[in-house]
C-alpha positions in Angstrom: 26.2 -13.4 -15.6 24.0 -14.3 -12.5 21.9 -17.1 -12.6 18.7 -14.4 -12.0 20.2 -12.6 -15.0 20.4 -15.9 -17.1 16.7 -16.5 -15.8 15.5 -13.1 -17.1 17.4 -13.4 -20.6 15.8 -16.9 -20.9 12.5 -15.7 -20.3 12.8 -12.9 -22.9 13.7 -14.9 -25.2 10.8 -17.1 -25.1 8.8 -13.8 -24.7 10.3 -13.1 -28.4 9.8 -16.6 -30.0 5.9 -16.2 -29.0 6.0 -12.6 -30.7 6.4 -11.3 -34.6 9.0 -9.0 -34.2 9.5 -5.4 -35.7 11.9 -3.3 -36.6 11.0 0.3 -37.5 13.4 2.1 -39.6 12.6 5.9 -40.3 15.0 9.1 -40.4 11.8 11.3 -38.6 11.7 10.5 -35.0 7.6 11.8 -34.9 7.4 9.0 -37.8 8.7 6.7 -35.9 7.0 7.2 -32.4 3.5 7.5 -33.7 4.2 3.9 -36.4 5.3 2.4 -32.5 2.2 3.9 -30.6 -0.1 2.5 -33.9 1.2 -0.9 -33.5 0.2 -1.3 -29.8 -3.2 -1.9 -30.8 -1.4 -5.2 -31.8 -0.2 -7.3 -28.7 1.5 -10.0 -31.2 3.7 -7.7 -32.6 6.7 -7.1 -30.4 8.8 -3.7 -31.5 12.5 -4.2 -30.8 14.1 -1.0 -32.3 13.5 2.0 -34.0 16.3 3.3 -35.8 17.1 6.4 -37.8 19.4 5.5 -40.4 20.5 2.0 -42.8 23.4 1.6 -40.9 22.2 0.9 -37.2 19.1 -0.7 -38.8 21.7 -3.7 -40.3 23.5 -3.9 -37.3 19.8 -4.7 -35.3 18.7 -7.0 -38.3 22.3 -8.8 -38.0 21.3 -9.2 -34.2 17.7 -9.9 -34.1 16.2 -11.3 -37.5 12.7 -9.6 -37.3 9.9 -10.8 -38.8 9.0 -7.4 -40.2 10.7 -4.3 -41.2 8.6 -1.0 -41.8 11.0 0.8 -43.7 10.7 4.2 -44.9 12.0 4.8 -48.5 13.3 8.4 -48.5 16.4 9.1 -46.1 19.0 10.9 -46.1 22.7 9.1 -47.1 21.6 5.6 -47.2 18.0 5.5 -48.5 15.6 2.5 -48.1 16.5 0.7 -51.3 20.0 0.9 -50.2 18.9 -1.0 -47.0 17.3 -3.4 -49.2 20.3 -4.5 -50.9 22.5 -4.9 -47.8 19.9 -7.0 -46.2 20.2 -9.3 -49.8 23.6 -9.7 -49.2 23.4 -11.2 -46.0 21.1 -14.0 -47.2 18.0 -12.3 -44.6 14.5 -12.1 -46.3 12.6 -10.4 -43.6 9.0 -9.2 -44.5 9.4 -5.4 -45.5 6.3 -2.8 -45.5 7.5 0.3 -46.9 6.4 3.6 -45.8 6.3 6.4 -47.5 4.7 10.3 -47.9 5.0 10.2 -51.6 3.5 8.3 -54.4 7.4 7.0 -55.1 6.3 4.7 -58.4 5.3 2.4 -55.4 2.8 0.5 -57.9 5.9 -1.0 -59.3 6.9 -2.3 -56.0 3.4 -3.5 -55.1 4.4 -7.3 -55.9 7.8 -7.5 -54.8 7.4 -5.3 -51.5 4.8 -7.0 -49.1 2.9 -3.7 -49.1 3.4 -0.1 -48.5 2.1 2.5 -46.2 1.6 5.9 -46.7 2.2 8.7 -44.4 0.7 9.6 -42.1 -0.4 5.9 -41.5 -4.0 5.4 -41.3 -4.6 3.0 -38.7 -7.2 0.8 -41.1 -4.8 0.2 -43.8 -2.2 -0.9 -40.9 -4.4 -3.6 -40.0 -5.0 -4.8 -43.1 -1.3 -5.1 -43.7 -0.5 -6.8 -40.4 -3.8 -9.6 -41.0 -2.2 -9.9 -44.3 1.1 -10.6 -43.0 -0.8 -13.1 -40.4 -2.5 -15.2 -43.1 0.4 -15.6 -45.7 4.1 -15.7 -43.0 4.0 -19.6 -43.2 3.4 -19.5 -46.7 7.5 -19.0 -47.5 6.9 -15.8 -50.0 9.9 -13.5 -48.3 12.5 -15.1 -50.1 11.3 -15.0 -53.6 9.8 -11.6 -52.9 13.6 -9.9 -52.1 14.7 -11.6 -55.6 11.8 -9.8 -57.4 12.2 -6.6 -55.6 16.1 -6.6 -56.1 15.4 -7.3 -59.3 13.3 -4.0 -59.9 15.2 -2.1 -58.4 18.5 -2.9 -60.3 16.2 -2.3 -63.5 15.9 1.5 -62.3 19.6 2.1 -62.7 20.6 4.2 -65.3 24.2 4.6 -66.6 25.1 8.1 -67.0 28.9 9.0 -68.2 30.9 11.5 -66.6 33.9 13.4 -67.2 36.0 10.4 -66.0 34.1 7.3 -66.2 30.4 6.5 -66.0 27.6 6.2 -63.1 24.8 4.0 -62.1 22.1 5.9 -61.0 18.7 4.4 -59.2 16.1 6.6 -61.1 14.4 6.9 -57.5 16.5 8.5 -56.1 16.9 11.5 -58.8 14.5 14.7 -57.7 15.7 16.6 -60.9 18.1 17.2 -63.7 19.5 21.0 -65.1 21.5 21.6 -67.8 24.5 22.7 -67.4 26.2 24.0 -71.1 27.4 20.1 -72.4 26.7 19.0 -69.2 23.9 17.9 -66.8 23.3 18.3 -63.3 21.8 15.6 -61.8 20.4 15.9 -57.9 19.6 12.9 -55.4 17.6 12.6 -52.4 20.9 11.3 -50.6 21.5 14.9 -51.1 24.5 14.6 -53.5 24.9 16.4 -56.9 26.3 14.6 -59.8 27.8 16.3 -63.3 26.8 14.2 -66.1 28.3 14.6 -69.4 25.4 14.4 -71.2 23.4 16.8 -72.3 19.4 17.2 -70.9 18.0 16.2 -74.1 19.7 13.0 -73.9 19.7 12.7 -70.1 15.5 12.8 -70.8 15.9 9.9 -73.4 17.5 7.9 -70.6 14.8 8.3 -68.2 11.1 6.4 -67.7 8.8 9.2 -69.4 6.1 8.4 -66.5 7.5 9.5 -63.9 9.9 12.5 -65.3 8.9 15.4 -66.9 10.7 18.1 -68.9 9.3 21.2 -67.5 11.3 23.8 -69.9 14.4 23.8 -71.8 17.0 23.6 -68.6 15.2 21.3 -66.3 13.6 17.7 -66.4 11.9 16.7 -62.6 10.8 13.4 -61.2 6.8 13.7 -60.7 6.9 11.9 -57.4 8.3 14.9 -55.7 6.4 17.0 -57.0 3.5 19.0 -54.7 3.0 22.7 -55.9 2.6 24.2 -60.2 2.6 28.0 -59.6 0.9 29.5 -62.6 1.4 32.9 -61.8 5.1 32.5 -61.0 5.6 29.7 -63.5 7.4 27.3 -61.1 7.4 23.8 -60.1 7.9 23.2 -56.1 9.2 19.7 -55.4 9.5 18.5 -51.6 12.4 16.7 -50.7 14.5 15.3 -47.3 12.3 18.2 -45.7 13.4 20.6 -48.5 11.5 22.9 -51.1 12.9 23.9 -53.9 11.2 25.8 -56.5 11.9 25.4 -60.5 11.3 27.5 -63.4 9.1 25.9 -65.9 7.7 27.6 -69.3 3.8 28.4 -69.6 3.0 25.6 -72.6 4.8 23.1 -69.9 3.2 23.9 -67.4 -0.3 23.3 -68.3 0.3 20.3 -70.6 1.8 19.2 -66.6 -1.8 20.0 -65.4 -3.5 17.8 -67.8 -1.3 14.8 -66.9 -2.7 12.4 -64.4 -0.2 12.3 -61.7 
């Protein structure tokens, strides 16, 4: 390396120290652009990746440390919360700001996660999360946050058994559950399809009654996916990993489902 080289690595690095660093991790390019473009507005905050997916995200939070990670809950393979527990295991306790477009249960998160965002980020509530972040960094809260939050999250997995074993399940990460005969079809937002050999009435037993709902006699969905009830065609529409998919549900279901407070 020349010595102009070692000069100019040198006086990034300084650049850095002087700087809270970022690390934007988001499957939706467009999400990721416009979180960058918002955080301009903020001269101490110093964006040094945006990655798609958990796997390059680690690999730039192995090699840079940053202060913060916006993080966006729902992606596909390796979701957010999986992101979360490989960053445990390497002993890291960055500051994380979730991001999400859906309600996600994120209340329970609220004091274990820093905060959360919802998409599309209004630039208001951004501030207010980074002058947050400004008042309490030197007050040493990442690390006992992590514990908290890993600890909620291993709360929300469920055992199921299966034809050859048994499965722990995140309940986040569930969009719905069909019946099957004996069995149960269970669907995630990593896109995988599990066969549970349970039946739905039990599989409902297992699961938090807030935030899953039994919408007829073959189907149980999580409520945080949920954006359409069709009346006329007696359907549920949920939204998932930029996927619709629409549900039969029975009529007394369905409005009991419009009474609830969602």
């Amino acid at each position: 390396m020349s010595s102009k080289e070692s000069q100019k690595k040198l006086g990034y690095k300084s650049f850095i120290m002087n700087k809270i660093t970022a690390l934007i991790v988001d499957d939706e390019k467009d999400a990721r652009d416009m979180l960058e473009r918002r955080l301009i507005d903020f001269p101490e905050i110093i964006v040094i990746s945006k990655e798609s997916n958990v796997d390059s995200a680690i690999a730039k939070i192995i090699e840079h440390n940053p202060d913060i990670i916006f993080l966006d809950i729902d992606m596909p393979g390796k979701d957010g919360f999986d992101l979360i527990n490989e960053i445990r295991s390497l002993n890291l306790n960055p500051t994380i700001i979730f991001i999400t477009a859906y309600n996600h249960a994120i209340e329970a998160f609220e004091q274990a996660a820093f905060d959360y965002l919802l998409k599309p980020i209004d630039p208001e509530r951004l501030k207010k999360s980074i002058n947050r972040y400004k008042v309490e960094k030197n007050q040493k809260k990442s690390e006992a946050r992590f514990e908290k939050l890993q600890t909620i999250l291993n709360q929300n997995k469920i055992r199921f058994n299966t034809r050859t074993g048994c499965m722990l399940v995140d309940t986040h990460k569930i969009i719905y559950c069909q019946a099957s005969g004996n069995y149960t079809e269970i669907v995630l937002s990593n896109g995988l399809q599990e066969t549970v050999s349970q039946q739905l009435g039990q599989v409902e037993k297992l699961l938090p009654p807030d935030f899953f709902f039994r919408i007829d006699r073959s189907a149980i969905i999580n409520l945080n996916y949920l954006i359409k009830i069709d009346r006329r065609l007696k359907c549920c529409e949920l939204y998932y990993g930029e996927r619709n998919i629409k549900l039969k549900a029975s009529r007394e279901r369905l409005k009991k489902l419009e009474g609830m407070e969602i």
